[in-house]
DRENSESE-326688 format. One record per residue (C-alpha): residue in one letter; x negated, y, z negated. Coordinates in steps of 0.25 Angstrom, whole numbers, padded with zeros to 4 digits, always signed. Last residue first. Example, Ala and Ser with C-alpha at 12.3 -4.5 7.8 and 13.67 -1.06 7.14 Angstrom:
2
s-0055-0004-0029
a-0049-0018-0031
***
This chain:
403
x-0332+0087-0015
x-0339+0077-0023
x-0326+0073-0030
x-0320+0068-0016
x-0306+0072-0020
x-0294+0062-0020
x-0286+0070-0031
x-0288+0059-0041
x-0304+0057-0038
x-0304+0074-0042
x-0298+0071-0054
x-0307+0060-0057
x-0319+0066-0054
x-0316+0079-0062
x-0312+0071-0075
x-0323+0061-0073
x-0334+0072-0073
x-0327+0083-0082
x-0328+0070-0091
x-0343+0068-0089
x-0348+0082-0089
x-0340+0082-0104
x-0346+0069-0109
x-0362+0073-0103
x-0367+0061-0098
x-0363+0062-0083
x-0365+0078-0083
x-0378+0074-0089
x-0385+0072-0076
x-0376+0074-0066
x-0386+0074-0053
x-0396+0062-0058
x-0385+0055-0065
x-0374+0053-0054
x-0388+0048-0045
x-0390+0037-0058
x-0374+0035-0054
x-0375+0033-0039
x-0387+0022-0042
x-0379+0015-0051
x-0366+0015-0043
x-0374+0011-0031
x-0380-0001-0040
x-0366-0005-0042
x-0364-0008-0029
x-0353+0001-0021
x-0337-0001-0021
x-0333+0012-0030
x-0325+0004-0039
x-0335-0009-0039
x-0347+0002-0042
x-0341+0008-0053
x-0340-0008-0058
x-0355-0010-0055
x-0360+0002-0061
x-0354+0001-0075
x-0340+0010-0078
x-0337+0022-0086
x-0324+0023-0077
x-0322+0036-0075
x-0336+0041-0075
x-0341+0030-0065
x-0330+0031-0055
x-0330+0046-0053
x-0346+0045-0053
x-0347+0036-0042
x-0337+0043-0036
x-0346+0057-0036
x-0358+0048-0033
x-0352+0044-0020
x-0345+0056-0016
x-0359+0065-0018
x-0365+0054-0009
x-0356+0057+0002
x-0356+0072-0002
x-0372+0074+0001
x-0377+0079-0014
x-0377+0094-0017
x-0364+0093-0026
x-0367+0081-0034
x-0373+0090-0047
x-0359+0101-0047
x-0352+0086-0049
x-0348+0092-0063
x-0345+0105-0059
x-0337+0103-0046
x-0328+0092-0052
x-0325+0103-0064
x-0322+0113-0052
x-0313+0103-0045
x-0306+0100-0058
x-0303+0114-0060
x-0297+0114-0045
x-0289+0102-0048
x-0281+0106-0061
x-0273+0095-0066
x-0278+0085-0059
x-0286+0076-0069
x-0273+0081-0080
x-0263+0074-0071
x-0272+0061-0068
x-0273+0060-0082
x-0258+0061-0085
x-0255+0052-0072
x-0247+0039-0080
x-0239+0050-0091
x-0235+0058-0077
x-0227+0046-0073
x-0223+0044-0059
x-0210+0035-0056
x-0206+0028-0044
x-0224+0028-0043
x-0234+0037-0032
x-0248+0036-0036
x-0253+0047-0041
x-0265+0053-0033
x-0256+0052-0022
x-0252+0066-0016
x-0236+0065-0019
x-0240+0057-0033
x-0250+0068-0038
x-0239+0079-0034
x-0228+0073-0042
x-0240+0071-0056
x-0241+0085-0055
x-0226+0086-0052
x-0224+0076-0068
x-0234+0086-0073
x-0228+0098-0071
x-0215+0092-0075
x-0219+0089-0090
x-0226+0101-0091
x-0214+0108-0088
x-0206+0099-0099
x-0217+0103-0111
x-0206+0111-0118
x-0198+0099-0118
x-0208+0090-0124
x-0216+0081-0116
x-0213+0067-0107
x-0223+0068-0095
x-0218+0069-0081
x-0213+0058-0074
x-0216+0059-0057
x-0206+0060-0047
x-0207+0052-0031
x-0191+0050-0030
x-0188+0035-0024
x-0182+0031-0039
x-0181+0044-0046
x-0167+0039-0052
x-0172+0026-0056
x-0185+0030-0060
x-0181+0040-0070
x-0170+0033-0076
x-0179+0023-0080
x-0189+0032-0083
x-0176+0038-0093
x-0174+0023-0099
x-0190+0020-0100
x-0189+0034-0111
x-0196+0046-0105
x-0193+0054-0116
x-0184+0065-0117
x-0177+0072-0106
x-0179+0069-0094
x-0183+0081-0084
x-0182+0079-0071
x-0190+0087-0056
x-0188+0092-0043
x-0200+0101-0039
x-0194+0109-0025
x-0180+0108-0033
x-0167+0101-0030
x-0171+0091-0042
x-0171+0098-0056
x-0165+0088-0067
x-0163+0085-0080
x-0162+0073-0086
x-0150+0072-0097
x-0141+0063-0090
x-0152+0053-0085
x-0155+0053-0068
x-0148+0047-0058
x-0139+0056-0054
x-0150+0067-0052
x-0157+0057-0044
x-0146+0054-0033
x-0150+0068-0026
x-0163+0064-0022
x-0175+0072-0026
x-0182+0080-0014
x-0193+0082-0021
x-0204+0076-0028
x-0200+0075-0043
x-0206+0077-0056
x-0200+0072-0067
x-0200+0079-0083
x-0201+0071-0097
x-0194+0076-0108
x-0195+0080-0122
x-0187+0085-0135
x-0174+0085-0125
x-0163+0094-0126
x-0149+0088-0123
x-0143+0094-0110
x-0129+0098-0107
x-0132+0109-0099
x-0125+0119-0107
x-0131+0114-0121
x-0145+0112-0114
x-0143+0127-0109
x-0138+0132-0122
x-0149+0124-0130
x-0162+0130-0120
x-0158+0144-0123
x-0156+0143-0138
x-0170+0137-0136
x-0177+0148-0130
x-0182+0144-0118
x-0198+0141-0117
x-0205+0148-0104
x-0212+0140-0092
x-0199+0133-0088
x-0198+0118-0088
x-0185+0118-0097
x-0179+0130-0092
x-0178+0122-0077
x-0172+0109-0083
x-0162+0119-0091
x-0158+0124-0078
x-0157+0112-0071
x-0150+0106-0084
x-0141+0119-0081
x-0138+0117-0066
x-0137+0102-0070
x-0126+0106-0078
x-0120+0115-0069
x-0119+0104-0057
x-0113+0093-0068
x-0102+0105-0071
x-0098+0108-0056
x-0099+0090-0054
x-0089+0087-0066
x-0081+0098-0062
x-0079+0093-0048
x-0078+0080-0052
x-0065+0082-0059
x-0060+0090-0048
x-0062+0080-0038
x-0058+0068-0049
x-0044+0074-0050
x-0043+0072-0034
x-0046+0057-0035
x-0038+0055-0047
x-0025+0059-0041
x-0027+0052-0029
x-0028+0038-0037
x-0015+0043-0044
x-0011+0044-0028
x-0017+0028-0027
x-0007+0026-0041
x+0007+0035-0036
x+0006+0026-0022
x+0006+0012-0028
x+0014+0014-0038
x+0024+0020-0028
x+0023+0009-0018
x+0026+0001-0031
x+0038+0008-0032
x+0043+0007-0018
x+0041-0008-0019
x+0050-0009-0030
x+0060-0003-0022
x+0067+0009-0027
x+0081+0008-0034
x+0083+0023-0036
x+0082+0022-0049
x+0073+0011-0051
x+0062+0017-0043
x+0064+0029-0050
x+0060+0021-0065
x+0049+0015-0056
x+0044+0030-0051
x+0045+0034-0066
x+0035+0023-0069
x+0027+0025-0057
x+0025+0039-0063
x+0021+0036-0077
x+0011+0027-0070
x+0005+0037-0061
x+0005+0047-0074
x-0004+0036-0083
x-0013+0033-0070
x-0015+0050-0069
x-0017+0051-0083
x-0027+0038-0084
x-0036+0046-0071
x-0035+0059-0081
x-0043+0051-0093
x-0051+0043-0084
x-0058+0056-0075
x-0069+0059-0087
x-0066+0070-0096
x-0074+0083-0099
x-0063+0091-0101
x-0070+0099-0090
x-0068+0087-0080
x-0054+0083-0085
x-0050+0098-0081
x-0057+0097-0066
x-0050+0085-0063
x-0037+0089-0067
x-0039+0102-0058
x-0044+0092-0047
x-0029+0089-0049
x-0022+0101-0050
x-0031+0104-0036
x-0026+0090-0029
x-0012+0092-0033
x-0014+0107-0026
x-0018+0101-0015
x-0007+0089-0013
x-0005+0087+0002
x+0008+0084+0010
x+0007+0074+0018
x+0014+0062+0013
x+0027+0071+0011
x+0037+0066+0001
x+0027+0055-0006
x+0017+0066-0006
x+0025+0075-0013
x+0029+0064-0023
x+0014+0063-0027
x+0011+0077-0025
x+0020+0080-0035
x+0015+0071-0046
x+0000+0076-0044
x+0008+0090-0044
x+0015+0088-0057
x+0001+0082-0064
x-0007+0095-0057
x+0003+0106-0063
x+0003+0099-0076
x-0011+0099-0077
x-0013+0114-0073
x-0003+0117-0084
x-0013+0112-0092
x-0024+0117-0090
x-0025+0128-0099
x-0020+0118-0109
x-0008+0111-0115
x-0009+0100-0104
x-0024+0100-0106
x-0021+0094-0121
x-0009+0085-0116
x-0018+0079-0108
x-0031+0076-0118
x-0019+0067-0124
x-0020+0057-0113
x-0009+0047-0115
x+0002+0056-0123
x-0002+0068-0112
x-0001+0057-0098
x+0012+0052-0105
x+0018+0065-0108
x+0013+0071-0094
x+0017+0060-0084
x+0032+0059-0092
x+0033+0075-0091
x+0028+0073-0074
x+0038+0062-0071
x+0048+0071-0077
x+0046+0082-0067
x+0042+0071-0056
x+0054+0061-0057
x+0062+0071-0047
x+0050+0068-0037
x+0050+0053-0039
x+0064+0050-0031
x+0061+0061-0020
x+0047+0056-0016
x+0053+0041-0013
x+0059+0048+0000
x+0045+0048+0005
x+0045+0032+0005
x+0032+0027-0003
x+0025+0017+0006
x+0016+0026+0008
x+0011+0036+0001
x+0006+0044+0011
x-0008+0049+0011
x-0010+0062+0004
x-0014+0075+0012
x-0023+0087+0009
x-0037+0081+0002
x-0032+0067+0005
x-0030+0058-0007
x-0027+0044-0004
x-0013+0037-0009
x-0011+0023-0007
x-0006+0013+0004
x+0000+0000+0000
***
């Protein structure tokens, strides 16, 4: 048996229903509508609230007209029902601020349609209507309760989506406050977290993100993470610690996006947190970090502090291999490896000989020439440790230390 769909300016017929049925239920609508509206207020208390209140008259216009355009539509298939439609976004838009879920208004409507085929059986008997007419009707009055729902859900959702875009527009706010140079006074920072709905954290932990991000991320992310991501440098702050549930989280919803965990600190310490994690972003995109699902800065804190400041590290390099400059570069490269390798690992000949693929006699012979131009910058702590600092920094960038 056909149902009832919505169109935006026409029902479909109801069919079987003959038209002429229309002029037996529309002298039961006045008291159809008293009986709908004890029942529906007795049932659902919160009802007979709003019916009392400023939008209440509201209510009652739109449950008279949803009855109306019922039987209207049984006269005259065509005609349409926009100002039904409005009176029910309207519901839609009231449960949304009363901060109700859909259930409560759907069990109203489903109480009324069954009110209503009650009445429609007592008329059936009346006038001596077929069985089958009735259940045509029972049939047609629960696919246009269906109809009903459909358009209260537009209004509903249209609330519900205006007030989740303005508290994003605040976290987003606060997000931005948070990682700015200058602390906010606290009274500041307590209205905006109270507005945006947002507990304060004693830590987090920030993401970097390599743009562009893809919308489902946002959707997959916790409740309380907020986020920044149509921006040139994308990035997520999660509040607290870095718990196995939240990475978790993070690399199911960052799954595919190139992002890097910063490091858990205190709140006032988020803009560190971030710089870190884009430092770390950038290492990735030109290969001195390898590329992972999920980057942490907590496994690259030596390699951030050996590349922290490139040109200073230049400088040191050039001061403490001032002794190899006027050698022929070829043979400058070799001892200058040969020195990378013995510093950092402190090991014999023969095994810095097997890293480097040369006899361990060559190693020997490369390290008493090491001696003869550094002298005591190999034995002196300080020397030594500028030495391995600068060397390794430099061997992470890809630069030929002789150079």
């Amino acid at each position: 048996m056909p149902s009832i769909t919505r169109s935006p300016e026409v029902g479909e017929p109801l069919e079987p229903l003959p038209r002429k049925f229309a002029a037996f239920i529309r002298p039961e609508l006045p008291g159809l509508l008293n009986e709908i509206r004890t029942e529906v207020t007795r049932a659902y208390p919160v009802y007979g609230r709003l019916l009392n209140g400023p939008d209440g008259d509201a209510i009652r216009q739109g449950v008279e007209q949803a009855l109306v355009a019922f039987v209207d539509r049984v006269a005259d298939p065509g005609k349409g029902s926009e100002l039904r439609d409005e009176l029910l976004r309207r519901f839609g838009r009231v449960e949304a601020y009363e901060g109700r879920d859909l259930e409560t208004l759907q069990g109203a409507y489903r109480l009324g349609a069954r009110i209503a085929l009650r009445r429609a059986k007592s008329v059936g008997r009346q006038h001596n209507l077929s069985p089958a007419l009735i259940l045509a009707f029972a049939d047609a009055l629960f696919a246009y309760v269906e109809e009903l729902e459909t358009v209260t859900r537009e209004g509903y959702a249209e609330v519900r989506e205006r007030a989740a875009s303005e508290v994003s527009a605040l976290r987003r706010r606060l997000l931005h406050l948070i990682l700015a140079s200058s602390p906010l006074p606290q009274t500041t920072v307590s209205e905006l977290c109270e507005a945006a709905a947002w507990e304060l954290p004693r830590t987090c932990t920030l993401v970097a993100l390599r743009p562009p991000v893809p919308d489902h991320i946002q959707a997959a992310l916790d409740g309380d993470v907020l986020a920044d991501l149509d921006i040139p440098q994308p990035h997520l702050l999660v509040p607290g610690e870095l718990t196995p549930q939240r990475l978790s989280m993070l690399g199911a919803a960052l799954s595919g996006t190139r992002a890097v965990v910063g490091l858990t600190v205190p709140l006032a310490q988020a803009a560190d947190s971030v710089r870190w994690a884009r430092r770390v972003l950038q290492f990735v995109d030109d290969g001195v970090v390898p590329d992972a699902p999920l980057v942490r800065c907590e496994d690259h804190l030596i390699t951030l502090w050996l590349l922290s400041d490139p040109a200073l590290i230049d400088h040191l390099a050039a001061r403490e291999l001032a002794p190899l400059r006027g050698l022929p570069p070829s043979r400058r490269d070799r001892l200058v490896e040969t020195l990378r390798v013995h510093v950092s690992t402190r090991a014999p000949a023969e095994q810095v000989g097997e890293m480097l693929g040369v006899h361990a006699q060559t190693v020997r012979y490369r390290l008493r020439n090491l001696d003869t131009h550094l002298g005591d910058r190999l034995t002196d702590p300080d020397h030594r440790f500028a030495l391995e600092v600068a060397l390794r920094s430099l061997h992470l960038r890809g630069h030929d230390a002789g150079e």
